[in-house]
C-alpha positions as CSV (number, residue, x, y, z in Angstrom):
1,X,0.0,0.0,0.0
2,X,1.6,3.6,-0.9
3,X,2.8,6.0,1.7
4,X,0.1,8.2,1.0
5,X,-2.5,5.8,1.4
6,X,-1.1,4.4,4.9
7,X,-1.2,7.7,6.5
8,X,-4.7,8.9,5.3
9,X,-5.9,5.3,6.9
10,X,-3.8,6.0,10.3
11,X,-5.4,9.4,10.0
12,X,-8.8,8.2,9.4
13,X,-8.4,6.1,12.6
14,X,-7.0,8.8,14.7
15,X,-10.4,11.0,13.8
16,X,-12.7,8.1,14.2
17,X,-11.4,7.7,18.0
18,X,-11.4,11.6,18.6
19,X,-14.7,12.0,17.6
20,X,-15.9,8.5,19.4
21,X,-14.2,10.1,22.4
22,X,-15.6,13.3,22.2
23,X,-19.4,11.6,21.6
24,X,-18.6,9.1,24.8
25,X,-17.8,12.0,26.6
26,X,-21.1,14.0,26.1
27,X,-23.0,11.0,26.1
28,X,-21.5,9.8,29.5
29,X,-22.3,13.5,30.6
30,X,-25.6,13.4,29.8
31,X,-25.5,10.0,31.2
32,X,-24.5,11.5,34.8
33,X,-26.7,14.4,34.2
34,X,-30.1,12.4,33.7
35,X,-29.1,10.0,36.8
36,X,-28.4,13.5,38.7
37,X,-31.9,14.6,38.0
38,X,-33.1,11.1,38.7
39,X,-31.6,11.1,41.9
40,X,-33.2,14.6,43.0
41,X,-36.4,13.3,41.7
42,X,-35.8,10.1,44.9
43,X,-35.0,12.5,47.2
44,X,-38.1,15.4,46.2
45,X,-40.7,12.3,46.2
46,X,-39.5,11.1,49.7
47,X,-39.5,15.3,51.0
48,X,-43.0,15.6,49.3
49,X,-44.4,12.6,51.1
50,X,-43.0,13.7,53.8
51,X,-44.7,17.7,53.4
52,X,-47.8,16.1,52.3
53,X,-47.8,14.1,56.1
54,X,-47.3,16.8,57.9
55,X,-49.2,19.5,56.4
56,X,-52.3,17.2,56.3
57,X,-51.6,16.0,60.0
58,X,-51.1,19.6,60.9
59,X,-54.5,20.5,59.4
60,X,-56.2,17.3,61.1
61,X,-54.4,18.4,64.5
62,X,-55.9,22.1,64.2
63,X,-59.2,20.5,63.4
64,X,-58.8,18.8,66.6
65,X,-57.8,21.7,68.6
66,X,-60.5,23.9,67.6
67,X,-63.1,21.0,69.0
68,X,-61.3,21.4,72.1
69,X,-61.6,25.0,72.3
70,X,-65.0,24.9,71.4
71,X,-65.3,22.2,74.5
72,X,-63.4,24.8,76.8
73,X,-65.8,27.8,75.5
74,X,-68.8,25.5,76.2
75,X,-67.3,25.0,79.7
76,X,-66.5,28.3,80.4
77,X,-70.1,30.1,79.6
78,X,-71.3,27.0,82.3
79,X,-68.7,28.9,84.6
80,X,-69.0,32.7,83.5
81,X,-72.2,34.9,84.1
82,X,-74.1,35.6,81.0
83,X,-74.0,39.3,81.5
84,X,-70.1,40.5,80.1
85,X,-70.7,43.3,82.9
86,X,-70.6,41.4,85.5
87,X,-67.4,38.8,84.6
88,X,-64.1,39.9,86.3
89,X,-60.5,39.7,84.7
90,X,-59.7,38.1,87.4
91,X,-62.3,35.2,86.6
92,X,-61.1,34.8,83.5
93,X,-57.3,34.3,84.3
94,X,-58.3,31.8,87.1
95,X,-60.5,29.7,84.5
96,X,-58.4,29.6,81.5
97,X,-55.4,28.3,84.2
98,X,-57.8,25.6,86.0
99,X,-59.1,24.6,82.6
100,X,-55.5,24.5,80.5
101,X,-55.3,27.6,77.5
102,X,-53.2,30.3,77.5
103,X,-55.9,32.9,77.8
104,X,-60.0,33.2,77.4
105,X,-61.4,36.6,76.1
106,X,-64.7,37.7,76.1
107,X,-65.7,39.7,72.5
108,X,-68.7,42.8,73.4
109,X,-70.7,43.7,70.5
110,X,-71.0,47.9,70.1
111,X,-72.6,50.2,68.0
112,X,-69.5,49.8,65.1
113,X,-67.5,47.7,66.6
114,X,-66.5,44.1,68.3
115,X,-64.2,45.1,71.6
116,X,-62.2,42.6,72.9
117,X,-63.9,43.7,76.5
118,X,-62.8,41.6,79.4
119,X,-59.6,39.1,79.0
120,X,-57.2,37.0,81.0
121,X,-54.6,38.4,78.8
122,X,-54.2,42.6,79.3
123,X,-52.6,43.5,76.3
124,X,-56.3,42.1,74.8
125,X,-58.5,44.7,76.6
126,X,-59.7,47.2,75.0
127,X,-58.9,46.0,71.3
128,X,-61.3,46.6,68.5
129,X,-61.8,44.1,65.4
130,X,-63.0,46.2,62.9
131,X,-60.3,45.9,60.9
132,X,-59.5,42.2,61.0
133,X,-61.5,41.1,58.1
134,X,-62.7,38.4,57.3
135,X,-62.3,38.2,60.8
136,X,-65.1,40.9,61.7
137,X,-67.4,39.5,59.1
138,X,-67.1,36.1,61.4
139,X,-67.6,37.7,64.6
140,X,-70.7,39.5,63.6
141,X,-72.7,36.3,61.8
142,X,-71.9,34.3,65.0
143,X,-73.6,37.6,67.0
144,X,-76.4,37.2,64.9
145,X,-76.7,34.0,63.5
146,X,-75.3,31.9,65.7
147,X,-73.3,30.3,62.8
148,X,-70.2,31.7,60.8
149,X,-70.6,30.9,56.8
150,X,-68.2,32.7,54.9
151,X,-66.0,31.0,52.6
152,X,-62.6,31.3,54.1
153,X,-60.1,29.1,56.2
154,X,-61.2,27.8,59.7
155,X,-63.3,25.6,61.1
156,X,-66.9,25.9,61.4
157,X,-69.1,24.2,64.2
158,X,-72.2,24.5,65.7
159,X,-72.1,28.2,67.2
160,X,-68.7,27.9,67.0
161,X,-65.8,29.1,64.7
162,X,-62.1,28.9,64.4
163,X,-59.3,30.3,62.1
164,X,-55.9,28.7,61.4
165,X,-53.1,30.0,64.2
166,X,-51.9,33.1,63.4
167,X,-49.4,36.1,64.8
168,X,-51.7,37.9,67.3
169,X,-52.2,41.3,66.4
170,X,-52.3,42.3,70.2
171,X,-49.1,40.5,70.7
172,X,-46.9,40.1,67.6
173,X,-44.2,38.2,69.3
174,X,-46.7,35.1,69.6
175,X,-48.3,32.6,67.7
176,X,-52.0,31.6,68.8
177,X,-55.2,29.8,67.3
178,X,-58.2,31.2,68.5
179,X,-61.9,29.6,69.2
180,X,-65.1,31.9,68.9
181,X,-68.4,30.3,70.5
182,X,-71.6,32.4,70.8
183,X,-74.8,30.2,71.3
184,X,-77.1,33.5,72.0
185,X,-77.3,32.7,75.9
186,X,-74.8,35.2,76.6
187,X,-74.2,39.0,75.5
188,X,-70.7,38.6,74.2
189,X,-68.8,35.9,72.3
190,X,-66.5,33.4,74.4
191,X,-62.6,33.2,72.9
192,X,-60.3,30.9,74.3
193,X,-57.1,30.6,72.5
194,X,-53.8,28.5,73.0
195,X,-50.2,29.2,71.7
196,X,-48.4,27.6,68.7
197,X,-46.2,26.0,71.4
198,X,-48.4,23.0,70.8
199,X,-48.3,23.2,67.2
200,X,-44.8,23.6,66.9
201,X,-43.8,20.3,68.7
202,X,-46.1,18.5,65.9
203,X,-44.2,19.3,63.5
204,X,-41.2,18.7,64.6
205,X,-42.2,15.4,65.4
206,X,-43.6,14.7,61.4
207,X,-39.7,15.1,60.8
208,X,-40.1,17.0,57.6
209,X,-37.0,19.7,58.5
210,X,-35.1,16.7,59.9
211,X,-36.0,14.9,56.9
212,X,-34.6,17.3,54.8
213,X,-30.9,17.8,56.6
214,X,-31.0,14.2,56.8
215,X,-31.2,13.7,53.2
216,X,-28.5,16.2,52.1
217,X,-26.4,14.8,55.1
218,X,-26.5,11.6,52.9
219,X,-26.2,13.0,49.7
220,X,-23.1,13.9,47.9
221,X,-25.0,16.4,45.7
222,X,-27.7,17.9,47.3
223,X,-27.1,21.0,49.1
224,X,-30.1,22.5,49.7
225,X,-34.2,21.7,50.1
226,X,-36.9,24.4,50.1
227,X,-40.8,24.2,50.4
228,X,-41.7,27.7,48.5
229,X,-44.9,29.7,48.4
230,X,-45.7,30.2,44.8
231,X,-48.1,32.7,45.6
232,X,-46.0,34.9,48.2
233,X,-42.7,33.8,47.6
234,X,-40.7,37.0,46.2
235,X,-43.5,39.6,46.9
236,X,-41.9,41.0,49.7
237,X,-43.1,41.5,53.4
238,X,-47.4,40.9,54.5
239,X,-46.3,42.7,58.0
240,X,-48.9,45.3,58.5
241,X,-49.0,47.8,61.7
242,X,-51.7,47.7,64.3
243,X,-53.0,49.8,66.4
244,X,-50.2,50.7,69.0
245,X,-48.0,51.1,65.8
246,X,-46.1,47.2,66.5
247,X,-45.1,45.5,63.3
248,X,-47.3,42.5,62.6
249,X,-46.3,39.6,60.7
250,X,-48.7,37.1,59.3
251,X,-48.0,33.5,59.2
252,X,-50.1,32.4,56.5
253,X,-48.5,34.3,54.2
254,X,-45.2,33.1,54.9
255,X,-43.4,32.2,51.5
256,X,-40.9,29.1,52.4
257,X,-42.6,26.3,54.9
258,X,-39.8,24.4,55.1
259,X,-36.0,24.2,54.5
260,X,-33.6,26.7,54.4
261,X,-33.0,29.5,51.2
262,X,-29.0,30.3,51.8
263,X,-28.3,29.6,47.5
264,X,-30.5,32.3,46.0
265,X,-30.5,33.1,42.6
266,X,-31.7,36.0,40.4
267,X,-34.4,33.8,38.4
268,X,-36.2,31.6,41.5
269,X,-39.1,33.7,41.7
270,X,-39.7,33.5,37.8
271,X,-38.9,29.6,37.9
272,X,-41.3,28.8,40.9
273,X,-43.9,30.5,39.5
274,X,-43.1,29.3,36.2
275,X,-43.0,25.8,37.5
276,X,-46.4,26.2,39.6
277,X,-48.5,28.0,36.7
278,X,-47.0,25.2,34.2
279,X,-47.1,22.3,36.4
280,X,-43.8,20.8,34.7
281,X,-40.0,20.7,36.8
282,X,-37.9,23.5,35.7
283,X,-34.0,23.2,36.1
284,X,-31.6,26.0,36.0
285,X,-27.8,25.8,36.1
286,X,-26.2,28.7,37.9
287,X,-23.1,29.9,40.0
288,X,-24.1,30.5,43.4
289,X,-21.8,30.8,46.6
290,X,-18.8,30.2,44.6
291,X,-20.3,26.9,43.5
292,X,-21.7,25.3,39.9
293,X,-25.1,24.3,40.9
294,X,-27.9,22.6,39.4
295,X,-31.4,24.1,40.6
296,X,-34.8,22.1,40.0
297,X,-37.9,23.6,40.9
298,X,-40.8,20.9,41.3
299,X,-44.3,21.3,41.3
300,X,-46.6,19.3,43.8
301,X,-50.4,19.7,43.9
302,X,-52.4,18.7,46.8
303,X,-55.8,17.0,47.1
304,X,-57.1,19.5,49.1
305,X,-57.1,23.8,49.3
306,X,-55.9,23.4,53.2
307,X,-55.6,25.9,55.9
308,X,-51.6,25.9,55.4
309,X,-51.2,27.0,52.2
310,X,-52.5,30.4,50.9
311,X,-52.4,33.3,48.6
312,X,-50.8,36.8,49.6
313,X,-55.0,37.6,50.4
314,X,-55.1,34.7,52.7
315,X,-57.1,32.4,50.2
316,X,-56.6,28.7,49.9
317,X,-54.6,27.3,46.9
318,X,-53.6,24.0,45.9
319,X,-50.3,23.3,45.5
320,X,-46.5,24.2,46.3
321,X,-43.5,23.6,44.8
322,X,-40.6,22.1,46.0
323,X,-36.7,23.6,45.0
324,X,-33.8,21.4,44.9
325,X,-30.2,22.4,44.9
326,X,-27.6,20.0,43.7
327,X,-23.8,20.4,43.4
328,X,-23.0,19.9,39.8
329,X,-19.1,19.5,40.4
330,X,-20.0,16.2,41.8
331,X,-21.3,15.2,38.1
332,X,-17.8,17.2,36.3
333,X,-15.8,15.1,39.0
334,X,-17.4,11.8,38.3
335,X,-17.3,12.6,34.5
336,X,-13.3,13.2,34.8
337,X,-12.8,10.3,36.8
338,X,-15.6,7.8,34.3
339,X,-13.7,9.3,31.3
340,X,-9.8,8.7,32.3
341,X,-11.0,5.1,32.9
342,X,-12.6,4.9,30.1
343,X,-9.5,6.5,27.8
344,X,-7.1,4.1,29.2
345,X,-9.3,1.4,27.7
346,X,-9.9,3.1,24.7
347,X,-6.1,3.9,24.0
348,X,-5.5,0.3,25.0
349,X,-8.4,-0.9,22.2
350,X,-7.0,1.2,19.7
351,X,-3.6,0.3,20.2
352,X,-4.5,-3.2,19.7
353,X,-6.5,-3.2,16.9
354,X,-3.8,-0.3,15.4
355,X,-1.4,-3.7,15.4
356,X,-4.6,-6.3,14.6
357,X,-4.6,-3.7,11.5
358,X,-1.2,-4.0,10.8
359,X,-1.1,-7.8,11.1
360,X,-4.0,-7.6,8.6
361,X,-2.7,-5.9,6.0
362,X,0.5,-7.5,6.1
363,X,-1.6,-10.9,5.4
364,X,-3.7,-9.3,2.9
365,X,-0.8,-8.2,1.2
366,X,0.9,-11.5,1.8
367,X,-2.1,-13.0,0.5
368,X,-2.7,-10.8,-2.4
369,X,1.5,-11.5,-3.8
370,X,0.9,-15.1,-3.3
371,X,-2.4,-15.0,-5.6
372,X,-1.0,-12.7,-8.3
373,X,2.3,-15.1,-8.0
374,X,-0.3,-18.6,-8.5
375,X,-2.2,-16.6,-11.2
376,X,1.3,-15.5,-12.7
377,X,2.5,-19.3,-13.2
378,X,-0.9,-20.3,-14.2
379,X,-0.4,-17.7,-16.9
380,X,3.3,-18.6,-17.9
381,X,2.0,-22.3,-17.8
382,X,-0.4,-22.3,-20.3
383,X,0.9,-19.9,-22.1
384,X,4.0,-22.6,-22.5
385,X,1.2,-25.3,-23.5
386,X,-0.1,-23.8,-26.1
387,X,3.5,-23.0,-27.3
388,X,4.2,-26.4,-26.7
389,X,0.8,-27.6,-28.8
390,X,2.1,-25.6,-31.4
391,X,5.9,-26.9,-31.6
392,X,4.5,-30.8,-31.4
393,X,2.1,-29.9,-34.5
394,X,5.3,-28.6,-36.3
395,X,6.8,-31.3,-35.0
396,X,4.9,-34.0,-36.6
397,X,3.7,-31.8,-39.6
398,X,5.9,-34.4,-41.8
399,X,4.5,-37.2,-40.2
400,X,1.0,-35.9,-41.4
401,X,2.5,-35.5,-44.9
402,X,3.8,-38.8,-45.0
403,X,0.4,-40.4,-43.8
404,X,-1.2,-38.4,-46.8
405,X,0.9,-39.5,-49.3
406,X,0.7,-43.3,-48.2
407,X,-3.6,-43.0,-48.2
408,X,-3.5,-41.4,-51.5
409,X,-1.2,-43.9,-53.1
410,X,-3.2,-46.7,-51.7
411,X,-6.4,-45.0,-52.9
412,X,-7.8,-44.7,-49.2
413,X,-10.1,-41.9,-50.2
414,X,-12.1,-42.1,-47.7
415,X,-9.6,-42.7,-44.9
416,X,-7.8,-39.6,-46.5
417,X,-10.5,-37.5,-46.4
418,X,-11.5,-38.7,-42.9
419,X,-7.5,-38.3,-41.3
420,X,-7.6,-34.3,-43.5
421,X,-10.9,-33.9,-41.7
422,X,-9.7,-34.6,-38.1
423,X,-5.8,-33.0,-38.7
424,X,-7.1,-29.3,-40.6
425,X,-10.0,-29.0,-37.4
426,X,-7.0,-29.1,-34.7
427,X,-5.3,-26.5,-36.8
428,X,-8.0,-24.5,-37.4
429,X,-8.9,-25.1,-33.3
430,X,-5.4,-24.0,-32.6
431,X,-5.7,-20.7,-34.8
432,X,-8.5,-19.8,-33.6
433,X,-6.8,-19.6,-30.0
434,X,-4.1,-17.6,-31.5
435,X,-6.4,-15.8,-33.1
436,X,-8.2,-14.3,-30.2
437,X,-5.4,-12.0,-30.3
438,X,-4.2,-11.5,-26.2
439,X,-1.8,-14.4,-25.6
440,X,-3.1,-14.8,-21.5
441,X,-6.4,-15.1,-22.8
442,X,-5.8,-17.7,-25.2
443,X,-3.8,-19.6,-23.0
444,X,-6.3,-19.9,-20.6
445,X,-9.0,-21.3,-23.4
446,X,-6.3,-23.3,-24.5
447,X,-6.1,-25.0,-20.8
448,X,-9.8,-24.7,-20.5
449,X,-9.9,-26.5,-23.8
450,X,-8.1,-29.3,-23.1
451,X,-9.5,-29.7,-19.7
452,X,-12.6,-30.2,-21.4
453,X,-11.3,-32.7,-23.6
454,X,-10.5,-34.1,-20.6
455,X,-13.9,-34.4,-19.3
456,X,-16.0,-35.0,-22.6
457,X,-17.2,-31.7,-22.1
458,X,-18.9,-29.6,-25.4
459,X,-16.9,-26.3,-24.9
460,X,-17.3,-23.9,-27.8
461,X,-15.9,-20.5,-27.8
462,X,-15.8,-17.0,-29.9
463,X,-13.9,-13.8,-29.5
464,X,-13.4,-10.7,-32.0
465,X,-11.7,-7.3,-30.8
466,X,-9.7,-8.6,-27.5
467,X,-6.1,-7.5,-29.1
468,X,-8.0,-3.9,-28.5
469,X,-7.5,-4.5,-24.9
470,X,-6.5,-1.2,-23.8
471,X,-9.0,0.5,-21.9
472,X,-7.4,0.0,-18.4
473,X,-9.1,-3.5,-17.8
474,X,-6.2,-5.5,-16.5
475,X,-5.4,-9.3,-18.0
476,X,-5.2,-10.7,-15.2
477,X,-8.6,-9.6,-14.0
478,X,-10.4,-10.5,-17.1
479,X,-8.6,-14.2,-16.8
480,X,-10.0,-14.6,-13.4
481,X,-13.0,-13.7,-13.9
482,X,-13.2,-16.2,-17.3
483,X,-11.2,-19.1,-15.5
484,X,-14.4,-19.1,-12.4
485,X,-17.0,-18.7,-15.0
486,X,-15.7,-21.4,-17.3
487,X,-15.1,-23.7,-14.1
488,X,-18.3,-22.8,-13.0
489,X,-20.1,-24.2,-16.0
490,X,-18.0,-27.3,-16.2
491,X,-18.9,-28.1,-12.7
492,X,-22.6,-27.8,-13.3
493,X,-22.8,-29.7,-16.6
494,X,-20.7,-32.7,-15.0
495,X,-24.0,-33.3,-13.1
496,X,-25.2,-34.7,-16.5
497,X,-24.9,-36.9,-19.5
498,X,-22.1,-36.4,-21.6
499,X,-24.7,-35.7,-24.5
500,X,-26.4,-32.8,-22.2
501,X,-22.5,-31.5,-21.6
502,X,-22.6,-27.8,-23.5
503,X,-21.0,-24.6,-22.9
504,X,-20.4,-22.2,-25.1
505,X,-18.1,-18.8,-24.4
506,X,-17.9,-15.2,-26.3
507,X,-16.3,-12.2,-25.8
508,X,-16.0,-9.2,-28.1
509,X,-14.8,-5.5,-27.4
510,X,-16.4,-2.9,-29.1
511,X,-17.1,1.2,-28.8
512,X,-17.3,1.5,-25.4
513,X,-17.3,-1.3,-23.4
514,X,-16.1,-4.9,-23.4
515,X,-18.5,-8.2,-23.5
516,X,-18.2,-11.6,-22.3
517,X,-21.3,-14.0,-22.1
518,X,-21.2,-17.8,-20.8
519,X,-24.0,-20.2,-21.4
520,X,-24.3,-23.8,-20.4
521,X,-26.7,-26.7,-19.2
522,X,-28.7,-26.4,-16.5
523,X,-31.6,-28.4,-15.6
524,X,-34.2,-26.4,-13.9
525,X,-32.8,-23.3,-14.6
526,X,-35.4,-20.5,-13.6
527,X,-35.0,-22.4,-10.0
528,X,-31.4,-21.5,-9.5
529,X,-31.8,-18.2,-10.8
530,X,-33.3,-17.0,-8.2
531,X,-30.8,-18.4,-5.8
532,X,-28.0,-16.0,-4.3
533,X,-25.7,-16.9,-6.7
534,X,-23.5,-14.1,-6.0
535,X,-23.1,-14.1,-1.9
536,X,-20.2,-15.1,-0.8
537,X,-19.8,-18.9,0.4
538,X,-23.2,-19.9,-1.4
539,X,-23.0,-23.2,-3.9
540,X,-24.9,-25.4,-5.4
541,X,-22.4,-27.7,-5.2
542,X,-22.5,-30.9,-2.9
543,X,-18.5,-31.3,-2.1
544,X,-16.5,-28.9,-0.4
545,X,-16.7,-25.5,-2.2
546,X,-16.0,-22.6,-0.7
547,X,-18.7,-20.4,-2.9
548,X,-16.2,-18.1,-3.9
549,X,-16.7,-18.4,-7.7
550,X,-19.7,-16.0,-8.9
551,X,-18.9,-13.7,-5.8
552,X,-15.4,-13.2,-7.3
553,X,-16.5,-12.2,-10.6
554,X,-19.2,-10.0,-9.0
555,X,-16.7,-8.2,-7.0
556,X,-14.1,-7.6,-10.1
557,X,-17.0,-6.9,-12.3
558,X,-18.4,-3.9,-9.7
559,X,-14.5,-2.7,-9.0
560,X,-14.8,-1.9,-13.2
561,X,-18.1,-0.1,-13.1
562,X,-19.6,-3.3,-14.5
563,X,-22.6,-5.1,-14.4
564,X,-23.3,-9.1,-14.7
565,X,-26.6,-10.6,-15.7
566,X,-28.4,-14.1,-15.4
567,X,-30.9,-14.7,-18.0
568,X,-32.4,-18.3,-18.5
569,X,-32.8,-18.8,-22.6
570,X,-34.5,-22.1,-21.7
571,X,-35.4,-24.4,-19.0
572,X,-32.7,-26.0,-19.0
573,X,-29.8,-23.4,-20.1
574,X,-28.7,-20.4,-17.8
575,X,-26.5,-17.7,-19.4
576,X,-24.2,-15.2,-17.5
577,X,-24.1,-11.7,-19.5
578,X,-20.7,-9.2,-18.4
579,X,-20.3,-5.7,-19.5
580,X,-17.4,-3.6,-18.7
581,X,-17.8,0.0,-20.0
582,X,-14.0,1.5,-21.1
């Protein structure tokens, strides 16, 4: 093989394992990537079940508590005077101690207003609720139905109601839920109310914060967990002022219920609502703290619009979403350390199959002298037959002359015309062979020739134009692909008679391309045309062939631009067409 041609091969190679390496590599990364993602997805499915459990345990343990209240408001009207005048402070601190809240107030109904009136707590007296709404609204349909029925959060019982806990507006610093019982008995509404104290050590039992640390503790991506809002998160503060000018914050609008929110970036508030509004997971790559980090912001819906999840105007909605934070390092680091595994085998693969290459070649090459060398003899052979063929008939050419002249002086006419017959058809045989004009070519029909002599074999053959044989079609090409089709024919009419034994051979070169067309016997013909002659290692042949014959000729026939036909003239006679353009 030339120079040239070895080095674009080793060239070839070397691109063909860049670019595999390059397409392992972002295929392994994208790999990593989608088994990152997979991984978050565990971890937000075990954090969701885990938010779903508590918020719906929290909601069924605030249901509970407001019965309880209601219970305590029931007990304390048995205790209390109906009149609001004539109930004492003092009363009220010793019953909402002996029965176990943090305080009981007691709500009188004015002209324009609902005063928090008489109270365990101090800071209560004297309040006005005018401006809690809905609150108000509740207040006055228990005054004068008996019944609260707007359509808000809280809990709704017979003369009873009771909102979610909230930050008191008479004392910001605390958390309370509050119970509101008027049954018409009594001049004023009954409001006991406990502290989130309770609350609180619920949910710290459901484990969904402990959850969450325990999870990144065992992760060696996730950084971060969050449980946002999508309705307040990013709109700022819902503190208002109340009346002694104290900053009140509001718990229900609170935008992250659980985790922490240390790796902010630029875009959460757009992807969280993006996520909630679309209902599909958003992801985000960004550079926060110093770190590459993979952000995915996933949306949950609940079953239910519960008491701990609402809009910036208090209103129920139905879903969160859940933010993930994942080191994306990790995946560069596993990536480097999966692909300098991975090149050592590669560079260790293509090292070896560089030298199975080289082995190859030098086989093929090996392989490829030794045929040219066989065909070579094979040439010089016959060649030297038919020289030989020619030098015996010069040889004896006196004996002929003798014979002649002893038939016709014996008057052996017949014998004479018979032995003339016999001696000017193996001339004319033997220059026709010369005739064809290419001496390889004629050699090998002059072996063919006598091998079917050999075999009682009818083998007829025509040529015209082959000393033209110019048009870059190589001798030794066109006797290979002759010397298979020739022994191709004699091995399928051996299968017969010696009367069915016929194969005919012609070849002619004109304008434009070169000819060569083979026919011989074959009994049921149509049958093995539409065999796969031309595949490698097929036969029709019962001994050990290796099927190489018709594939060889296809093959030098293609290398040429060529094509080769198979037409069947009759049933039992196949014919193989070749053209060669030039």
């Amino acid at each position: 093989m030339p120079r040239n041609t070895w080095l674009m091969a080793i060239s070839l190679s070397v691109i063909i394992v860049l670019l595999s390496n390059v397409a392992y590599y972002f295929l392994t990364k994208k790999t990593l990537e989608d088994a990152l993602n997979h991984e978050m997805r565990a971890v937000a499915k075990q954090i969701e079940f885990s938010v779903e459990q508590s918020r719906l345990g929290s909601e069924k343990f605030q249901e509970q508590i407001g019965r309880e209240l209601r219970i305590v408001a029931i007990a304390a009207q048995y205790a209390l005077d109906p009149d609001v005048e004539k109930v004492t402070n003092e009363q009220l601190k010793e019953l909402s101690a002996k029965i176990g809240v943090s305080h009981i107030t007691l709500m009188k109904r004015t002209e324009d207003n609902i005063i928090l009136y008489k109270s365990s707590d101090e800071n209560e007296l004297g309040k006005g609720t005018k401006t809690w709404d809905p609150w108000y609204v509740a207040f006055n349909q228990l005054f004068d139905d008996k019944q609260v029925k707007i359509d808000w959060l809280g809990q709704t019982l017979p003369n009873f109601w009771s909102g979610p806990f909230e930050v008191a507006s008479t004392d910001p610093d605390h958390i309370y839920k509050w119970g509101y019982y008027h049954d018409g008995t009594t001049n004023y509404i009954i409001d006991p109310y406990v502290n989130y104290t309770t609350l609180a050590e619920y949910e710290k039992l459901t484990g969904t914060n402990q959850l969450i640390d325990k999870s990144i503790k065992n992760s060696d991506s996730l950084l971060e967990a969050t449980v946002f809002n999508p309705s307040t998160f990013g709109k700022g503060s819902f503190d208002t002022v109340n009346e002694d000018g104290e900053v009140q914050g509001h718990l229900l609008q609170k935008d992250i219920f659980y985790g922490s929110y240390l790796y902010e970036a630029d875009n959460d508030v757009q992807n969280v609502t993006k996520a909630y509004k679309s209902g599909n997971v958003i992801s985000a790559k960004e550079n926060i703290n110093g770190k590459h980090v993979l952000k995915m912001f996933i949306p949950v819906l609940t079953a239910d619009n519960g008491a701990s999840i609402v809009d910036e105007n208090g209103e129920p909605i139905h879903g969160y979403v859940l933010s993930l934070v994942s080191d994306y390092q990790v995946i560069q680091e596993r990536l480097d350390s999966q692909f300098l595994n991975i090149a050592i085998v590669i560079f260790l693969i293509t090292g070896i199959s560089i030298l199975i290459a080289t082995f190859a070649m030098r086989y093929f090459h090996q392989s490829r002298e030794k045929m040219v060398q066989v065909t070579q003899q094979t040439y010089v052979d016959e060649i030297n037959s038919m020289f030989q063929s020619i030098r015996a008939q010069r040889h004896d050419f006196l004996n002929h002359v003798q014979t002649i002249h002893s038939l016709a002086e014996l008057n052996k006419s017949k014998e004479l015309v018979a032995y003339t017959k016999e001696l000017t058809g193996e001339i004319r045989l033997m220059n026709d062979i010369i005739n064809i004009g290419n001496p390889a070519i004629a050699a090998l029909i002059r072996s063919k020739i006598s091998q079917a002599e050999s075999y009682r074999i009818a083998f007829s053959c025509s040529f015209s134009g082959l000393n033209r044989l110019e048009m870059g079609l190589k001798t030794l090409d066109v006797n290979r692909m002759l010397g298979n089709l020739i022994d191709n024919a004699f091995d399928e009419v051996m299968k017969y008679a010696e009367d069915s034994r016929e194969v005919e051979l012609s070849g002619r070169q004109m304008d434009g391309f070169i000819e060569f067309c083979i026919s011989n016997t074959c009994m049921n013909a149509h049958e093995v045309k539409d065999k796969p002659l031309f595949e490698a290692g097929f036969t029709t042949k019962n001994d050990a062939h290796q099927g190489l014959g018709l594939f060889t000729v296809k093959s030098i026939t293609e290398h040429y631009k060529g094509t080769i036909q198979v037409n069947v003239e009759s049933e039992n006679r196949i014919t193989f067409y070749i053209r060669i353009p030039h």
